[in-house]
C-alpha positions as a Markdown table, in Angstrom:
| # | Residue | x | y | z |
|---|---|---|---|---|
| 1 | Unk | -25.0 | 0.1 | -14.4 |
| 2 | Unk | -22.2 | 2.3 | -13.8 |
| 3 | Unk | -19.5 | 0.6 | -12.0 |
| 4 | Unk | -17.6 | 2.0 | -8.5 |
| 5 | Unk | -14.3 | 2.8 | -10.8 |
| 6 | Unk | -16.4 | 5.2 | -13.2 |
| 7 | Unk | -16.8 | 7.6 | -10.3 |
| 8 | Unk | -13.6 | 7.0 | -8.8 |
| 9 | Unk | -12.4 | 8.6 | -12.1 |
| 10 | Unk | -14.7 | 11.3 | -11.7 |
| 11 | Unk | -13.1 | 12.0 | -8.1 |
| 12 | Unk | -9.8 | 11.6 | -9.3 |
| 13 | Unk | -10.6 | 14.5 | -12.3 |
| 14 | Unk | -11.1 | 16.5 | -9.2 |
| 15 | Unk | -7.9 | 15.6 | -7.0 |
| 16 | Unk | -6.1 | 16.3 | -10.4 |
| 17 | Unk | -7.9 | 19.6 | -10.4 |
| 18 | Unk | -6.4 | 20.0 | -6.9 |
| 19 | Unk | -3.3 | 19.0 | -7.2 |
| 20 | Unk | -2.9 | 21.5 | -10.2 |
| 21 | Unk | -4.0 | 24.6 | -8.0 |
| 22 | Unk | -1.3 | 23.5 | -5.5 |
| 23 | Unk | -3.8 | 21.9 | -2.8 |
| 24 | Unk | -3.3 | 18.1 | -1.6 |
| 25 | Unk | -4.5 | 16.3 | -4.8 |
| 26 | Unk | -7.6 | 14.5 | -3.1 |
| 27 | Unk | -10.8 | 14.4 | -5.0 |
| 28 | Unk | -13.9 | 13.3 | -3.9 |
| 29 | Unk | -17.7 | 12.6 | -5.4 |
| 30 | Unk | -21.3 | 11.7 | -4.0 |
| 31 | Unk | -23.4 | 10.1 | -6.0 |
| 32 | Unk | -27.2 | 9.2 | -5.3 |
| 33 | Unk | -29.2 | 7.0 | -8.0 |
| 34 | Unk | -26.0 | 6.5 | -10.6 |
| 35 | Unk | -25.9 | 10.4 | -10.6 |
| 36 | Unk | -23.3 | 12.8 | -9.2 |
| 37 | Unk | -24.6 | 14.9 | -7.0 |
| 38 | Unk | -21.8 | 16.9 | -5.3 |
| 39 | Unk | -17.9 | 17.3 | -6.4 |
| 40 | Unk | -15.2 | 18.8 | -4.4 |
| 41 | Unk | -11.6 | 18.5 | -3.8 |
| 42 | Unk | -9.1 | 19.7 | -1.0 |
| 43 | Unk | -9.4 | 23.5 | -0.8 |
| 44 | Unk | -7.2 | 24.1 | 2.7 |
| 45 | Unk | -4.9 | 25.5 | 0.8 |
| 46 | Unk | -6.7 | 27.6 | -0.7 |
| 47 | Unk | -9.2 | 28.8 | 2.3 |
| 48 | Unk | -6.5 | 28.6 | 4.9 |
| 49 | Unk | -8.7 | 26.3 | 6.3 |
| 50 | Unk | -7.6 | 22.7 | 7.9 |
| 51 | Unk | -11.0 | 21.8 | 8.0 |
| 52 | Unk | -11.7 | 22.3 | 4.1 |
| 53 | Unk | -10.7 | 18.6 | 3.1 |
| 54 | Unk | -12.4 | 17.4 | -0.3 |
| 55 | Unk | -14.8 | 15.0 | 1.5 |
| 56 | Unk | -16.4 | 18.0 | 3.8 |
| 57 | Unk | -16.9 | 20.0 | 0.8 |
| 58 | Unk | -18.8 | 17.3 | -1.2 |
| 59 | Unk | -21.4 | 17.0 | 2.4 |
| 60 | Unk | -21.9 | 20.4 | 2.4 |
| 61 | Unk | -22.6 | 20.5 | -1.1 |
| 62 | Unk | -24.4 | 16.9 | -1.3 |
| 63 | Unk | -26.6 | 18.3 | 1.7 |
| 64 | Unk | -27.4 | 21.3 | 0.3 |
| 65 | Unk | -28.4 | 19.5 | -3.2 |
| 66 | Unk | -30.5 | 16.9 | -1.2 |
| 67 | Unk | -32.5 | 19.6 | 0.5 |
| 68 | Unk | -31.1 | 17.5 | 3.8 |
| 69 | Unk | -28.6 | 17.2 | 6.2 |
| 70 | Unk | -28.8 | 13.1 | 5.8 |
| 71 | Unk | -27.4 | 11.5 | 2.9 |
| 72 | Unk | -28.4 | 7.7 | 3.4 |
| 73 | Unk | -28.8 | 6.9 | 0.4 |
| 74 | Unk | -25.9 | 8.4 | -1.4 |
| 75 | Unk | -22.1 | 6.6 | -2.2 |
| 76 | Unk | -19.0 | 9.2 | -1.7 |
| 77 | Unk | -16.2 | 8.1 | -3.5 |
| 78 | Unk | -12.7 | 9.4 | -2.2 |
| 79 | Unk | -9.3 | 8.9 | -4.1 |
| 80 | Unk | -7.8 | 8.5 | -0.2 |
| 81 | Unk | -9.2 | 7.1 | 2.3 |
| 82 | Unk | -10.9 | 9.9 | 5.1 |
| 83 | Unk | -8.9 | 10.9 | 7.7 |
| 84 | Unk | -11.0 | 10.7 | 11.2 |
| 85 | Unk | -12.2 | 14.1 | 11.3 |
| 86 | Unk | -14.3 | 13.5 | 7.5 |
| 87 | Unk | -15.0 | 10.0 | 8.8 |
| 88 | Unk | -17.1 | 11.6 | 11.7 |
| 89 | Unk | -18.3 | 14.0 | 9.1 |
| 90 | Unk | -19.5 | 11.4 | 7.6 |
| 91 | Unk | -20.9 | 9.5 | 10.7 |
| 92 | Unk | -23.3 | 12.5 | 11.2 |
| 93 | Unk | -24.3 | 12.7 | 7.5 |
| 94 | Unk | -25.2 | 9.0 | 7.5 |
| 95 | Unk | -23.6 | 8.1 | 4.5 |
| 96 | Unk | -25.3 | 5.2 | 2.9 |
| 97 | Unk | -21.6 | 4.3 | 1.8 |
| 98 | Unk | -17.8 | 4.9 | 1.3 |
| 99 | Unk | -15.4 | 3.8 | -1.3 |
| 100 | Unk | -11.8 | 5.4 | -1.2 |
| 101 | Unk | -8.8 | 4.5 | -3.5 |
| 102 | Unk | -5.6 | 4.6 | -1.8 |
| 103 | Unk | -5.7 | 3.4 | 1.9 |
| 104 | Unk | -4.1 | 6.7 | 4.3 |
| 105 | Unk | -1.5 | 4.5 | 6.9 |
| 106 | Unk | -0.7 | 7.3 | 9.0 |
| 107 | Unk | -4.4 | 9.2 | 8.8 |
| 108 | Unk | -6.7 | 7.4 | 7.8 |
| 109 | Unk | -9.7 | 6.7 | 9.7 |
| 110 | Unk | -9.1 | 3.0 | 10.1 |
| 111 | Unk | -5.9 | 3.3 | 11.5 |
| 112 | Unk | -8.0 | 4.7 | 14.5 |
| 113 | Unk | -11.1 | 3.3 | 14.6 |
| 114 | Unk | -13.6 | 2.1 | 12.2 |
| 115 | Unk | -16.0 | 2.7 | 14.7 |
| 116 | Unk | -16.1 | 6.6 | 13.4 |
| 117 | Unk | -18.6 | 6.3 | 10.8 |
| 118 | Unk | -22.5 | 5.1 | 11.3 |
| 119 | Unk | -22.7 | 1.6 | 12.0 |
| 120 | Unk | -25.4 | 1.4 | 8.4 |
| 121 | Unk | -22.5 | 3.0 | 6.2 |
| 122 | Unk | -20.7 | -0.1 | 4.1 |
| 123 | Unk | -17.0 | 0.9 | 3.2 |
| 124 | Unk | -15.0 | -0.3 | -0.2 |
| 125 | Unk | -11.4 | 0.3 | -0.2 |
| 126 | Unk | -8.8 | -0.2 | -3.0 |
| 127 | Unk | -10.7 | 1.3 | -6.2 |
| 128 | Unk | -8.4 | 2.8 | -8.1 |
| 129 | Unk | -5.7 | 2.7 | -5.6 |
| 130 | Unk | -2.6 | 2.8 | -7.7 |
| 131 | Unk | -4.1 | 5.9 | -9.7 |
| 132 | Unk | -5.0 | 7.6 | -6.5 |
| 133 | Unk | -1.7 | 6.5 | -4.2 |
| 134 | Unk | 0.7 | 7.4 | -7.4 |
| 135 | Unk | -0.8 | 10.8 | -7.5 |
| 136 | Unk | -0.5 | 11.7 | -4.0 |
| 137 | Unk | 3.1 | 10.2 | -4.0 |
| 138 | Unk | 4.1 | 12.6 | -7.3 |
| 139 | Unk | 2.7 | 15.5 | -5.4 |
| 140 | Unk | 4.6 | 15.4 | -2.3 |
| 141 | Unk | 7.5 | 14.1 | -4.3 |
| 142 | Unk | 7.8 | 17.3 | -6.7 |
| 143 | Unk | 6.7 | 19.4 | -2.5 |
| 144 | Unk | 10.1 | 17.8 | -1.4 |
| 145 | Unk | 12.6 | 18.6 | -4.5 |
């Protein structure tokens, strides 16, 4: 059985990816039946679009894979943890489930309320988190110098 850290390694491939392309290095993966289904990473950059975060990416694509616009039996793994706009993303996706790596204190969804995603998803936090939080933390550092 593949374990929650093999795909946050997958998702962090892609905020690498991200982060070498200039974008916000977050990464993110869905996964139904052990098997990735969907990968994506931050494009706003790119797309001069604020909306084009690495999680609403992976939906569009997960959807679009699944032949459906419900993903309830499906994991998406993030390197950060979704900020409340791709938490009510995923609240009308109905995620079966979310695991993130670094927690987001000034955007991240919990901060707000945890009430944002479907009352059926199950949230893990803290895979990978060092990985995920160091990355992030050398990309802003490198924006500021």
């Amino acid at each position: 059985m593949l374990t929650d850290e093999h795909f946050m390694l997958e998702a962090l491939k892609e905020a690498r990816f991200a982060a070498s392309i200039e974008e916000v290095p977050i990464g993110a993966v869905i996964v139904v039946n052990e098997r990735i289904i969907a990968r994506a990473h931050n494009l706003c950059e790119t797309l001069h679009d604020s909306t084009a975060h690495a999680e609403m990416q992976a939906f569009t694509s997960a959807s679009e894979y699944m032949g459906s616009k419900y993903l309830n039996d499906c994991t998406l793994y993030v390197t950060v943890e979704p900020c409340p706009m791709c938490a009510g993303a995923a609240f009308w996706t109905r995620i079966g489930r979310i695991v993130w790596g670094a927690d987001d204190p000034k955007r991240g969804f919990t901060r707000f309320s945890e009430k944002l995603i479907h009352p059926s998803c199950s949230t893990t936090s803290g895979v990978l988190a060092d990985e995920a939080g160091n990355l992030m933390s050398e990309f802003f550092q490198k924006k500021r110098n």
